[in-house]
Backbone atoms as SQL, in Angstrom:
CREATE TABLE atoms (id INTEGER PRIMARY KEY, chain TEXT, resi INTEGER, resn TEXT, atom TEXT, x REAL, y REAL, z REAL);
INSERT INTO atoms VALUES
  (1, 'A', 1, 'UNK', 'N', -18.703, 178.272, -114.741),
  (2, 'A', 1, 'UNK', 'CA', -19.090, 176.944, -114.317),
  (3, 'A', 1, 'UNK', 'C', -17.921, 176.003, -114.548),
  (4, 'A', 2, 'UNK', 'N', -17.967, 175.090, -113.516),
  (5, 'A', 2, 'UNK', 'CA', -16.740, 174.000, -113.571),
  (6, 'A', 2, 'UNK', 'C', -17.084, 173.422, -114.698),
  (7, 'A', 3, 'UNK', 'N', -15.954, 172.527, -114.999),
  (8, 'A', 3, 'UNK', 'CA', -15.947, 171.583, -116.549),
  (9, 'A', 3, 'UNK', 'C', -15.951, 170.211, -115.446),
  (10, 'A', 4, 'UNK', 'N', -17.517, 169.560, -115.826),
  (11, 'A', 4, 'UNK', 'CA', -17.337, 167.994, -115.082),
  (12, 'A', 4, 'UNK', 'C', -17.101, 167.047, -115.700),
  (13, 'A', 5, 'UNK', 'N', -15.835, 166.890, -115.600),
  (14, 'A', 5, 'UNK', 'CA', -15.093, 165.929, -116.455),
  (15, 'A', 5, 'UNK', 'C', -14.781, 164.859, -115.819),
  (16, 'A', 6, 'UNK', 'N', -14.471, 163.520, -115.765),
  (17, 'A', 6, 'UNK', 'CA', -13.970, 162.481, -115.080),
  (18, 'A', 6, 'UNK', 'C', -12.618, 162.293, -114.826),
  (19, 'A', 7, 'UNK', 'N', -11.971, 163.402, -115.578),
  (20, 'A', 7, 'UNK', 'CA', -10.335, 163.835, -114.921),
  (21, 'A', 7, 'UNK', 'C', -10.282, 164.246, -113.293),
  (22, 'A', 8, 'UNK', 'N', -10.719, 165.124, -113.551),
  (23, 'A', 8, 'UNK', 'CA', -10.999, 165.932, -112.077),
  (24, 'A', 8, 'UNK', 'C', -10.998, 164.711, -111.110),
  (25, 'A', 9, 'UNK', 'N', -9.755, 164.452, -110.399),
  (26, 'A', 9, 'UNK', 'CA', -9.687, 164.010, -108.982),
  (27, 'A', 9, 'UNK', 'C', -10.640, 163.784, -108.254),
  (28, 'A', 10, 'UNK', 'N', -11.369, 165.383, -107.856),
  (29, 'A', 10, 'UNK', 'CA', -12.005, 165.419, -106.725),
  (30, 'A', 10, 'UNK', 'C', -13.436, 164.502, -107.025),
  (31, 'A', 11, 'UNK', 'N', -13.775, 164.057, -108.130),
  (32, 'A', 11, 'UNK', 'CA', -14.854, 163.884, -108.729),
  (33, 'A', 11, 'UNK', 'C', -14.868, 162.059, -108.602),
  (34, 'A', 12, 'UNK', 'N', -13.570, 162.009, -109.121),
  (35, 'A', 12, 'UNK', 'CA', -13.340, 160.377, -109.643),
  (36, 'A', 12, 'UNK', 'C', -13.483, 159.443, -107.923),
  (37, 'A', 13, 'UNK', 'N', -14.428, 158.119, -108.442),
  (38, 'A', 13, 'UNK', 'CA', -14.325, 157.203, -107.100),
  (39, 'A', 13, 'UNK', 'C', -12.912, 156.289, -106.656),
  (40, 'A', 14, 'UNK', 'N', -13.000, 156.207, -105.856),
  (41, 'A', 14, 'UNK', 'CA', -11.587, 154.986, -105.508),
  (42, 'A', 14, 'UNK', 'C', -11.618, 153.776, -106.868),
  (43, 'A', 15, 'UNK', 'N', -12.573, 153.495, -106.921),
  (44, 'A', 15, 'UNK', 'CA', -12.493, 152.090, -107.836),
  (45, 'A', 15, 'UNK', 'C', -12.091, 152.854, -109.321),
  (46, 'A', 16, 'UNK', 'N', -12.594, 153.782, -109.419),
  (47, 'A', 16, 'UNK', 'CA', -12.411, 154.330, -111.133),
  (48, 'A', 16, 'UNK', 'C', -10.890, 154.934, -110.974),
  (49, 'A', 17, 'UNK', 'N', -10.350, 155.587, -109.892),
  (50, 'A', 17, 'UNK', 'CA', -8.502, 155.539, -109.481),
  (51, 'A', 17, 'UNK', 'C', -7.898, 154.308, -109.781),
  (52, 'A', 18, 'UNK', 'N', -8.143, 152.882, -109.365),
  (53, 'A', 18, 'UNK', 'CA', -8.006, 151.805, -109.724),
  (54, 'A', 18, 'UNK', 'C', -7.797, 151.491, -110.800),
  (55, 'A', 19, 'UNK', 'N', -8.850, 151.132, -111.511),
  (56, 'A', 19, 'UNK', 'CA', -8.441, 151.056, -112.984),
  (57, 'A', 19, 'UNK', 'C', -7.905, 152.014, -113.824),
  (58, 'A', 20, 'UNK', 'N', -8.071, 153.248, -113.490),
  (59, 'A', 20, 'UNK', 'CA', -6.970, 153.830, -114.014),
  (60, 'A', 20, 'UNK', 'C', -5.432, 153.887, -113.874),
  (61, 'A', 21, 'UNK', 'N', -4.976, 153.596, -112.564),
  (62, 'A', 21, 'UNK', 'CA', -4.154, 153.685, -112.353),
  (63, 'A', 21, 'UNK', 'C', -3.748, 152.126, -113.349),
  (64, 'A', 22, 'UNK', 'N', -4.427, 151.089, -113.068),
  (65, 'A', 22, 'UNK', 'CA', -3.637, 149.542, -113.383),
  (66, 'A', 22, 'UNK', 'C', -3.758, 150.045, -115.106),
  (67, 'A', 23, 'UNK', 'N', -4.768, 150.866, -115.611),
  (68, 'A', 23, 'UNK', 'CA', -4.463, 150.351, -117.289),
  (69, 'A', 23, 'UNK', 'C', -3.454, 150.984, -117.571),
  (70, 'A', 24, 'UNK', 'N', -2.675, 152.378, -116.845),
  (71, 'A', 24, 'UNK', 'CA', -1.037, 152.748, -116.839),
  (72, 'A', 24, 'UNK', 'C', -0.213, 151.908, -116.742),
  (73, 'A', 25, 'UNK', 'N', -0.487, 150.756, -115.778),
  (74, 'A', 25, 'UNK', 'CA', 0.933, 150.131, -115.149),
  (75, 'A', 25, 'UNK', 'C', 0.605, 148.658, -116.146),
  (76, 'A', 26, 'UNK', 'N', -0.031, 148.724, -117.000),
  (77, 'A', 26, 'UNK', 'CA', -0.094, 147.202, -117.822),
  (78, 'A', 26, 'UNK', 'C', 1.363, 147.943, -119.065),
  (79, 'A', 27, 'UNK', 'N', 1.709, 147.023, -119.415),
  (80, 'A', 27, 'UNK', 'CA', 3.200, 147.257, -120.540),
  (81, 'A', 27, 'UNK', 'C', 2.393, 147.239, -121.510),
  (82, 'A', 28, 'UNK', 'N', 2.580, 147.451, -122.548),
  (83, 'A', 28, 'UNK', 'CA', 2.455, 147.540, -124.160),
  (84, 'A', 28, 'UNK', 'C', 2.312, 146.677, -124.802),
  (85, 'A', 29, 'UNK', 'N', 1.803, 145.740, -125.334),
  (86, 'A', 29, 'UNK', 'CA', 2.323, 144.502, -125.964),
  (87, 'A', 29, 'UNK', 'C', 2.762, 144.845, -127.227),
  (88, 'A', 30, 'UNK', 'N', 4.052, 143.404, -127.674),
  (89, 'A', 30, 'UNK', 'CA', 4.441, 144.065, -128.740),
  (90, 'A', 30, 'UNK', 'C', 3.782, 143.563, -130.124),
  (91, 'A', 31, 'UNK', 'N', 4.278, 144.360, -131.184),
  (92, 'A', 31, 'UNK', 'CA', 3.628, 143.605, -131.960),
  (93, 'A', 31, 'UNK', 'C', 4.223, 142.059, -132.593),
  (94, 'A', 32, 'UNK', 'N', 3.535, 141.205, -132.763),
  (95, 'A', 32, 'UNK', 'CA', 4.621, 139.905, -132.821),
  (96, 'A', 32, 'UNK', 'C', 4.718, 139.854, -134.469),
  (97, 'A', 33, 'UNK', 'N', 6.071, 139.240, -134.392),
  (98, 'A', 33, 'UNK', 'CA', 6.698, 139.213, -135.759),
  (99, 'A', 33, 'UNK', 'C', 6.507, 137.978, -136.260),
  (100, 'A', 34, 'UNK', 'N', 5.885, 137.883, -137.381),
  (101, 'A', 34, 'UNK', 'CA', 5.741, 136.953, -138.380),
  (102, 'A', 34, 'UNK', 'C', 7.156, 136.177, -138.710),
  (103, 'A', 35, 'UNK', 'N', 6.888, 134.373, -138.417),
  (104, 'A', 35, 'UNK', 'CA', 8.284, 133.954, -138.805),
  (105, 'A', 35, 'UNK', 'C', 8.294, 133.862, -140.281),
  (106, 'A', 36, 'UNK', 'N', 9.014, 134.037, -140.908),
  (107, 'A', 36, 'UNK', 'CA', 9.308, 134.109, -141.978),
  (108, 'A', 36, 'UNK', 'C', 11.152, 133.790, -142.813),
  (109, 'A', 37, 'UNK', 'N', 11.388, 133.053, -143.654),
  (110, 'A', 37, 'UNK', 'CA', 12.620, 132.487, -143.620),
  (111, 'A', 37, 'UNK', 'C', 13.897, 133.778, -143.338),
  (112, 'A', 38, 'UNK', 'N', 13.198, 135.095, -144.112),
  (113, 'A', 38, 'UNK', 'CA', 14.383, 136.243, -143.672),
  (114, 'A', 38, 'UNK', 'C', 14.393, 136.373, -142.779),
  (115, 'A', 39, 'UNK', 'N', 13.088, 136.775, -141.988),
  (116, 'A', 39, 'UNK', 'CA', 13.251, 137.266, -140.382),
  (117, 'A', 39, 'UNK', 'C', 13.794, 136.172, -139.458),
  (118, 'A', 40, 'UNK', 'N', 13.664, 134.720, -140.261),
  (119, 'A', 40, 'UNK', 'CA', 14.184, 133.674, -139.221),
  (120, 'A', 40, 'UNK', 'C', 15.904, 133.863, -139.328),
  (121, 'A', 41, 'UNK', 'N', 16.521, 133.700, -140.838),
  (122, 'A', 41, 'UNK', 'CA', 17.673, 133.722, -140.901),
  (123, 'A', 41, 'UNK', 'C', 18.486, 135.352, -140.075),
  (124, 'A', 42, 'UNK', 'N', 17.972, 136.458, -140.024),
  (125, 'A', 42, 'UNK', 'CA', 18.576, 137.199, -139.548),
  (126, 'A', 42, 'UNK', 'C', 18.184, 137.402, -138.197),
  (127, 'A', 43, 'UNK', 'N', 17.383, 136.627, -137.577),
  (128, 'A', 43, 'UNK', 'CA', 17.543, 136.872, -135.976),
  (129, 'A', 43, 'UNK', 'C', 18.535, 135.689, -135.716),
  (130, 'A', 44, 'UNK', 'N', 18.617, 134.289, -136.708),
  (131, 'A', 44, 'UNK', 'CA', 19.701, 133.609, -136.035),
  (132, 'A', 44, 'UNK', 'C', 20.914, 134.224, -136.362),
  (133, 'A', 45, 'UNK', 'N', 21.027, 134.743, -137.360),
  (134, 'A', 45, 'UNK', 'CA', 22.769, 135.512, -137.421),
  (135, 'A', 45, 'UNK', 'C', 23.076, 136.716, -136.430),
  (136, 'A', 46, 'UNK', 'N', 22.014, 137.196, -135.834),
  (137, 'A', 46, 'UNK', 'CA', 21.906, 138.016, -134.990),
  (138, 'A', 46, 'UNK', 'C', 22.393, 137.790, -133.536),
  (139, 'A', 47, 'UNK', 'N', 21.604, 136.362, -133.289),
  (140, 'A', 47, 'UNK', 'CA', 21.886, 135.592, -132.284),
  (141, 'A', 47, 'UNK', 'C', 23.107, 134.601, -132.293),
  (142, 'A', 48, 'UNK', 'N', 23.510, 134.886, -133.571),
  (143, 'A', 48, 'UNK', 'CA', 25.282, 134.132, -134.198),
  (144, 'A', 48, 'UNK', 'C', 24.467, 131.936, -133.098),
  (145, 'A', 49, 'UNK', 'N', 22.991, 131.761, -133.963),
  (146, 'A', 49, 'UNK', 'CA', 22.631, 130.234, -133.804),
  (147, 'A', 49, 'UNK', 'C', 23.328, 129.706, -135.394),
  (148, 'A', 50, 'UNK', 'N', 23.394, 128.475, -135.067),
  (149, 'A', 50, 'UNK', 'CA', 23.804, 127.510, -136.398),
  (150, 'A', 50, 'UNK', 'C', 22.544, 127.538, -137.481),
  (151, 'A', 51, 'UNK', 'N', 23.089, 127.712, -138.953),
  (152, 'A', 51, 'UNK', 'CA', 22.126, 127.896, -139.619),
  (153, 'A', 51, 'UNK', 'C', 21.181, 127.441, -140.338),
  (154, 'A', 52, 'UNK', 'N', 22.040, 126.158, -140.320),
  (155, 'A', 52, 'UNK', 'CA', 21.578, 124.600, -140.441),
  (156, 'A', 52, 'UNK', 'C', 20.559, 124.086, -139.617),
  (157, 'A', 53, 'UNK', 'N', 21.237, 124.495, -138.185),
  (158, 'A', 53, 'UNK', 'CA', 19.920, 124.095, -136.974),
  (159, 'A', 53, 'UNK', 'C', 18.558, 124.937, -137.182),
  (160, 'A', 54, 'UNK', 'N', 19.099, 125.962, -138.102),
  (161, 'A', 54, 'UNK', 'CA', 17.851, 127.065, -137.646),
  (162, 'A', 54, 'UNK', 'C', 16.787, 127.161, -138.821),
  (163, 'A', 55, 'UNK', 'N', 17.786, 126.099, -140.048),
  (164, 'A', 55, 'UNK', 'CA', 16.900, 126.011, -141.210),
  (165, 'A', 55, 'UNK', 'C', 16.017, 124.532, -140.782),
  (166, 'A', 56, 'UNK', 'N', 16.491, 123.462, -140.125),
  (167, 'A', 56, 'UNK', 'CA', 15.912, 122.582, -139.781),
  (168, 'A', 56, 'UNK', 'C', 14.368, 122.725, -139.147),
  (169, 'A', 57, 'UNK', 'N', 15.011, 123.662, -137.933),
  (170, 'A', 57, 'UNK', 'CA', 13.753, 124.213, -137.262),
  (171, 'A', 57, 'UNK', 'C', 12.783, 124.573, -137.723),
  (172, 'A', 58, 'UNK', 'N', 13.051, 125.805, -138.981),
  (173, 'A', 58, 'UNK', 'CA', 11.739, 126.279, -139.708),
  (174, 'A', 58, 'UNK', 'C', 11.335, 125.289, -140.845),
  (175, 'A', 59, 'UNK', 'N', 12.222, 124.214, -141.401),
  (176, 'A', 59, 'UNK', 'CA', 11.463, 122.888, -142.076),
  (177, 'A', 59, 'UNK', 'C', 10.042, 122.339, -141.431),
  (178, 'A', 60, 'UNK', 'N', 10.977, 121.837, -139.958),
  (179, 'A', 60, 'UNK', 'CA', 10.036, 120.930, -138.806),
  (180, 'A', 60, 'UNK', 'C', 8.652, 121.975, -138.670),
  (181, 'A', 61, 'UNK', 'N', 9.095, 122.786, -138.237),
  (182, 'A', 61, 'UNK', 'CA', 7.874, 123.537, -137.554),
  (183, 'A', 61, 'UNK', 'C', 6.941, 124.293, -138.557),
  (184, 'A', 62, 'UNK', 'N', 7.631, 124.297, -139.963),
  (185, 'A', 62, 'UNK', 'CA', 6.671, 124.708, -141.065),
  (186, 'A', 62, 'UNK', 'C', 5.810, 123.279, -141.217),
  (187, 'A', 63, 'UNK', 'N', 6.026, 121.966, -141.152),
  (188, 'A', 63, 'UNK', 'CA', 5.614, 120.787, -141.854),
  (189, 'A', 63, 'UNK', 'C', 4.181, 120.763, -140.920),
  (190, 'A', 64, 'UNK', 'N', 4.705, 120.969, -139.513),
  (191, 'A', 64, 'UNK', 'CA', 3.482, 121.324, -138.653),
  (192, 'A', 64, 'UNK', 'C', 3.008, 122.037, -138.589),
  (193, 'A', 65, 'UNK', 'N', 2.592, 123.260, -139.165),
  (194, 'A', 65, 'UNK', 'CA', 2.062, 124.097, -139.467),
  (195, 'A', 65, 'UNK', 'C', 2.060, 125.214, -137.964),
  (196, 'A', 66, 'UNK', 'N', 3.109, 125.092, -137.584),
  (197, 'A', 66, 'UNK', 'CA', 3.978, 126.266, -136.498),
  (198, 'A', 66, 'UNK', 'C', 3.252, 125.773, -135.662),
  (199, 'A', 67, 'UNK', 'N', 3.320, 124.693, -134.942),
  (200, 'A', 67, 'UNK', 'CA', 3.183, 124.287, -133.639),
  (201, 'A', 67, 'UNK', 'C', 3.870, 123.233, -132.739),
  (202, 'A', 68, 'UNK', 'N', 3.765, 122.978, -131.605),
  (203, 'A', 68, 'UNK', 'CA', 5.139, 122.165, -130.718),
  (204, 'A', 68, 'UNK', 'C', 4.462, 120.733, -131.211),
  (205, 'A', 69, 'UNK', 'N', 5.717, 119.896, -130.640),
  (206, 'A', 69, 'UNK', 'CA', 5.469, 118.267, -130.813),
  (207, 'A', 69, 'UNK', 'C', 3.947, 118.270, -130.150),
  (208, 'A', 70, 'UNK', 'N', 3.303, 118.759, -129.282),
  (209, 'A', 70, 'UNK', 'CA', 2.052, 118.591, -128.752),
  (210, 'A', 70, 'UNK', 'C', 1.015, 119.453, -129.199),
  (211, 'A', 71, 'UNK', 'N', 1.027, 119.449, -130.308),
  (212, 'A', 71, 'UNK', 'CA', -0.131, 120.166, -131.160),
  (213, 'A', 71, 'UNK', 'C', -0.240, 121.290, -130.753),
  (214, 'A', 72, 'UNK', 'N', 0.544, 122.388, -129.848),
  (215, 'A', 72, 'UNK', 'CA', -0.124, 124.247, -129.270),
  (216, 'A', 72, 'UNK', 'C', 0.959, 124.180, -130.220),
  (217, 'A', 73, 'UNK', 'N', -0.082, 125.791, -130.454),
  (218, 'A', 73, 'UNK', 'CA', 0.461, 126.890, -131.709),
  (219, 'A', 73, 'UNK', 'C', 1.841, 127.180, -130.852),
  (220, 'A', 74, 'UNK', 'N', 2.722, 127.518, -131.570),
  (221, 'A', 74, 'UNK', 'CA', 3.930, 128.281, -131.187),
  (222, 'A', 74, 'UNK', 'C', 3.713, 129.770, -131.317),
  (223, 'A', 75, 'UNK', 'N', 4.245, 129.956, -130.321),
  (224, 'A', 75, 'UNK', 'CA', 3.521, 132.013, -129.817),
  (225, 'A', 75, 'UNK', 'C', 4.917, 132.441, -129.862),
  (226, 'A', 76, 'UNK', 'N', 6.071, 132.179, -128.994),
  (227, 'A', 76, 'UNK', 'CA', 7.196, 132.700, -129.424),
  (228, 'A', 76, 'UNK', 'C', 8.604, 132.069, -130.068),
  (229, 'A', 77, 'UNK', 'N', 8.505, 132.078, -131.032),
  (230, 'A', 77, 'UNK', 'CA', 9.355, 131.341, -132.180),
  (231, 'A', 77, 'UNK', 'C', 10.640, 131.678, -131.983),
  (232, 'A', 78, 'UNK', 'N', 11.070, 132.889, -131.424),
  (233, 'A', 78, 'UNK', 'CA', 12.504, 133.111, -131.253),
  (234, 'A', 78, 'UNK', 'C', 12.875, 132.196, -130.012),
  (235, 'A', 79, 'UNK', 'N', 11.969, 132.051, -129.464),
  (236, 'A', 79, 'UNK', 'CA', 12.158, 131.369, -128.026),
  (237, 'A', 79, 'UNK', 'C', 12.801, 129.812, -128.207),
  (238, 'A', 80, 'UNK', 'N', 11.880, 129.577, -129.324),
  (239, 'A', 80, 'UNK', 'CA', 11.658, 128.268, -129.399),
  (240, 'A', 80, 'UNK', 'C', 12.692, 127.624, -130.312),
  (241, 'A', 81, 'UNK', 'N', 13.476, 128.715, -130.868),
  (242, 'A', 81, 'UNK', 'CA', 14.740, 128.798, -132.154),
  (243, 'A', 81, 'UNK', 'C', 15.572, 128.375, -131.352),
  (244, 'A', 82, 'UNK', 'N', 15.918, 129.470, -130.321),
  (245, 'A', 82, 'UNK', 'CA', 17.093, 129.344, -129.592),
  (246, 'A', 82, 'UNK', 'C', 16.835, 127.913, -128.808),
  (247, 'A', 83, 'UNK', 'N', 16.239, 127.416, -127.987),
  (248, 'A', 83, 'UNK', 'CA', 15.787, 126.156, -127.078),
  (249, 'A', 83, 'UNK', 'C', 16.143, 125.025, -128.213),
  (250, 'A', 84, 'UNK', 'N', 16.076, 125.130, -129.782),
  (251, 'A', 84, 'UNK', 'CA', 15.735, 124.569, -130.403),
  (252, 'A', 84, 'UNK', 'C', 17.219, 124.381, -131.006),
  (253, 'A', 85, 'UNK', 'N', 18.364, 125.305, -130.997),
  (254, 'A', 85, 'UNK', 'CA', 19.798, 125.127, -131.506),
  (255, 'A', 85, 'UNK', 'C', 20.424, 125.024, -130.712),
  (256, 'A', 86, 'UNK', 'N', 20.155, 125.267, -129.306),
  (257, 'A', 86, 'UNK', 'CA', 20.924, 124.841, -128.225),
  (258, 'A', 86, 'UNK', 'C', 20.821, 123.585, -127.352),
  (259, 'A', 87, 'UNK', 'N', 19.604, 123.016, -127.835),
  (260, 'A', 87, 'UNK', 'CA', 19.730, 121.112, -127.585),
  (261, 'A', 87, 'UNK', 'C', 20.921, 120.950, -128.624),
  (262, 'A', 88, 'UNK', 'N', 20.259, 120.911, -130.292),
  (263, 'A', 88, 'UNK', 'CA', 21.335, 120.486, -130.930),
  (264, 'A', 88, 'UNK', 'C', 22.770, 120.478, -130.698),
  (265, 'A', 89, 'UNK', 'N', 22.995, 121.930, -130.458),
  (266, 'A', 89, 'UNK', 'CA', 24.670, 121.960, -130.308),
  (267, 'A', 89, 'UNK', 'C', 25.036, 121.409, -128.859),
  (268, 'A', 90, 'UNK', 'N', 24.400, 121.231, -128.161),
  (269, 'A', 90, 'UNK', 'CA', 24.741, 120.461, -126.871),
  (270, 'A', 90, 'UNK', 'C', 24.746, 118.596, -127.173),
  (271, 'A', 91, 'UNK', 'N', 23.984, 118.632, -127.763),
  (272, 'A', 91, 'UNK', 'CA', 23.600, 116.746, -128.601),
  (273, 'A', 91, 'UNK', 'C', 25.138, 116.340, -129.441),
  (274, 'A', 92, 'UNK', 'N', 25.009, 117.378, -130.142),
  (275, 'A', 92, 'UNK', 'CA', 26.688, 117.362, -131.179),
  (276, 'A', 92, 'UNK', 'C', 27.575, 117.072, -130.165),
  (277, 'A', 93, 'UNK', 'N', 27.903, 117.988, -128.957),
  (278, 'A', 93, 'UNK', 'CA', 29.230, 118.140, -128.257),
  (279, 'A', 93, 'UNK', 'C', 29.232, 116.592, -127.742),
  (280, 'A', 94, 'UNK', 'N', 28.107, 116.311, -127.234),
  (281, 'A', 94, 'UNK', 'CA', 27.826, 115.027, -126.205),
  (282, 'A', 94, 'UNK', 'C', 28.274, 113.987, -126.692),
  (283, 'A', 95, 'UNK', 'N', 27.939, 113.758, -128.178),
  (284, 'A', 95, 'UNK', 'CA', 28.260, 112.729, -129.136),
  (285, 'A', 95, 'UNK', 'C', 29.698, 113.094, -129.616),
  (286, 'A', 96, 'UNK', 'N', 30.166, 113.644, -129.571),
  (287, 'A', 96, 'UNK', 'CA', 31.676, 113.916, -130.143),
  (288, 'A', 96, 'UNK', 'C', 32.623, 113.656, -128.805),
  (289, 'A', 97, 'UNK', 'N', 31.954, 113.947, -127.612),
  (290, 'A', 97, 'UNK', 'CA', 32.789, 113.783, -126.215),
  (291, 'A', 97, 'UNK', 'C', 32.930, 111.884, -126.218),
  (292, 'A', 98, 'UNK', 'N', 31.281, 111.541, -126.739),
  (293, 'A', 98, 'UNK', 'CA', 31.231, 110.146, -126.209),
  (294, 'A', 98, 'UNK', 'C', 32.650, 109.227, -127.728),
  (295, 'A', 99, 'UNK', 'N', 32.537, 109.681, -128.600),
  (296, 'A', 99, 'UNK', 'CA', 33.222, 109.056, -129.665),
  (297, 'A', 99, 'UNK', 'C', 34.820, 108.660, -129.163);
């Protein structure tokens, strides 16, 4: 006797191909990393950001309890590191051009 399993092709409907096929083609999510002052300081030395800018950042955004000037939680912090040392060092240059 056959084994009726829901593997079997011949068995499975178009719609149940469907979702099988899409829960393959969804990516992985990763697991997200806790900011934390080590993991902050060595992704900015990683990313060779200023360390000053990057200790500022985790001051500010610790005081708020990790969320943007508009009250949402911050979801990706590396994102928001880098966006966050590269105003600065662009603000510095601007003001040193204007002097």
């Amino acid at each position: 006797m056959k084994n009726n399993r829901l593997t079997d092709i011949s068995i499975l409907t178009n719609t149940a191909l469907l979702k099988i096929l899409k829960a393959k083609q969804q990516p992985q999510k990763l697991k997200k990393e806790n900011c934390t002052k080590t993991t902050l300081y060595d992704f900015a030395s990683n990313e060779k950001l200023d360390e000053i800018d990057a200790r500022e950042w985790f001051e500010m955004t610790k005081r708020q309890k990790f969320c943007d000037r508009y009250g949402k939680k911050i979801k990706n912090w590396k994102g928001a590191l880098i966006n966050f040392c590269k105003a600065k060092k662009q603000n510095r240059t601007q003001r040193e051009d204007n002097a």
